[in-house]
Every structure is written in structure tokens, then in C-alpha cells.
C-alpha positions in Angstrom: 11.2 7.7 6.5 10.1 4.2 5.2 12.5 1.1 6.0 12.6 -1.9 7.8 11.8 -2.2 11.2 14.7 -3.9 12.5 16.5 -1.0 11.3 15.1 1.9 13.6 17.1 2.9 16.6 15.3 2.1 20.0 15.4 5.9 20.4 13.3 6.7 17.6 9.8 6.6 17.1 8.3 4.3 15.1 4.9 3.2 14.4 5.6 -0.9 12.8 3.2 -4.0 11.5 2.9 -2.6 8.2 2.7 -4.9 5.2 3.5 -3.3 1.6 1.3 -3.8 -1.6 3.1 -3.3 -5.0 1.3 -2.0 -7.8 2.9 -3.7 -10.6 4.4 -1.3 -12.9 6.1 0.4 -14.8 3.5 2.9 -15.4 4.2 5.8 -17.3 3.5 9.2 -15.8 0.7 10.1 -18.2 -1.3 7.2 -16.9 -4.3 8.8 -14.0 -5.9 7.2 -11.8 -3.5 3.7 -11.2 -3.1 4.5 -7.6 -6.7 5.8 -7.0 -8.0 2.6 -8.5 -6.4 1.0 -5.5 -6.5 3.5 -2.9 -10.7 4.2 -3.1 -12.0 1.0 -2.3 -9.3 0.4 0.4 -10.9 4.0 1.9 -14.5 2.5 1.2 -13.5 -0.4 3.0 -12.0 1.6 6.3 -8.7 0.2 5.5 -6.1 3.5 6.0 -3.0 3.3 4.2 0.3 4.6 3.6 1.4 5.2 -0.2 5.0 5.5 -1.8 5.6 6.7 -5.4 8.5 5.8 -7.3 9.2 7.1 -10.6 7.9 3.9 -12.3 5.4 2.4 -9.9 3.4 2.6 -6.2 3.5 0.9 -3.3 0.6 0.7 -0.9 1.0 -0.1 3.1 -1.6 -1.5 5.3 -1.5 -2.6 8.3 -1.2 -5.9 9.5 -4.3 -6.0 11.1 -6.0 -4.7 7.6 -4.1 -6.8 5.2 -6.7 -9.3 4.4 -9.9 -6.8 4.6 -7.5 -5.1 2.0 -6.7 -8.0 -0.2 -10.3 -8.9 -0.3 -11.5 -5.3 -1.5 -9.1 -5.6 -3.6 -10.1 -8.9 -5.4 -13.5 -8.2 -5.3 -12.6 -5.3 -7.6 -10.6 -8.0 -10.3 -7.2 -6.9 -8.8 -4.7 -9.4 -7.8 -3.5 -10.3 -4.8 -0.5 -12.6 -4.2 
């Protein structure tokens, strides 16, 4: 389950600092490779990730700790960061 982390009973486990990258969509489902183009030079990198699909775009997580490592592999690559 994905939501914010104010929202988790203290009960429940929950592992938190994760910030959220959107890929700016919509895509269409015939297009390959839109989350891959994101998600292998985050893994060349050694930044792990969490990914979400929706039906008309993806969201990638990092963690806090790995946002700017991510953003810069990222941007290196001509994606952009805000």
C-alpha cells in the first residue's frame, strides 16, 4: 500500500523517507520502454526504487537519501528534473 506517511497507524509497519518521481504522461500503452528509460540508469547508478503504474503514467520512488544521486543520473541522461 502506497500513501502518505502521516497516514499509517503507529501499529503498522512502514518503511518512510521516500520521495516520488512522475514520469510525465499520458503515455499510451503501446509505448515500451518509458519506465525502463528511467528505471536502468537509476539501477546503474545503485539507486533502488519503488515504481507505480497508472493507467496513463509512472511514478518512480527513491529514497530520500538517493534523491539527488537519482536526479543527477537522470539529467545526465537529458531527462528533467524539477
Amino acid at each position: 500500500m502506497v500513501c502518505p506517511e502521516d497516514a499509517v497507524p503507529e501499529e503498522v509497519a512502514c518503511e518512510g523517507d521516500w520521495r516520488i518521481l512522475k514520469l510525465e504522461g499520458p503515455f499510451e500503452f503501446s509505448e515500451v520502454g518509458i519506465l525502463a528509460s528511467v528505471t536502468t540508469p537509476l539501477a546503474e547508478a545503485g539507486v533502488g526504487i519503488f515504481a507505480v503504474s497508472t493507467y496513463d503514467t509512472d511514478y518512480v520512488l527513491v529514497k530520500e537519501e538517493q534523491l539527488e544521486s537519482a536526479a543527477a543520473s537522470l539529467r545526465r541522461l537529458g531527462h528533467e528534473v524539477l
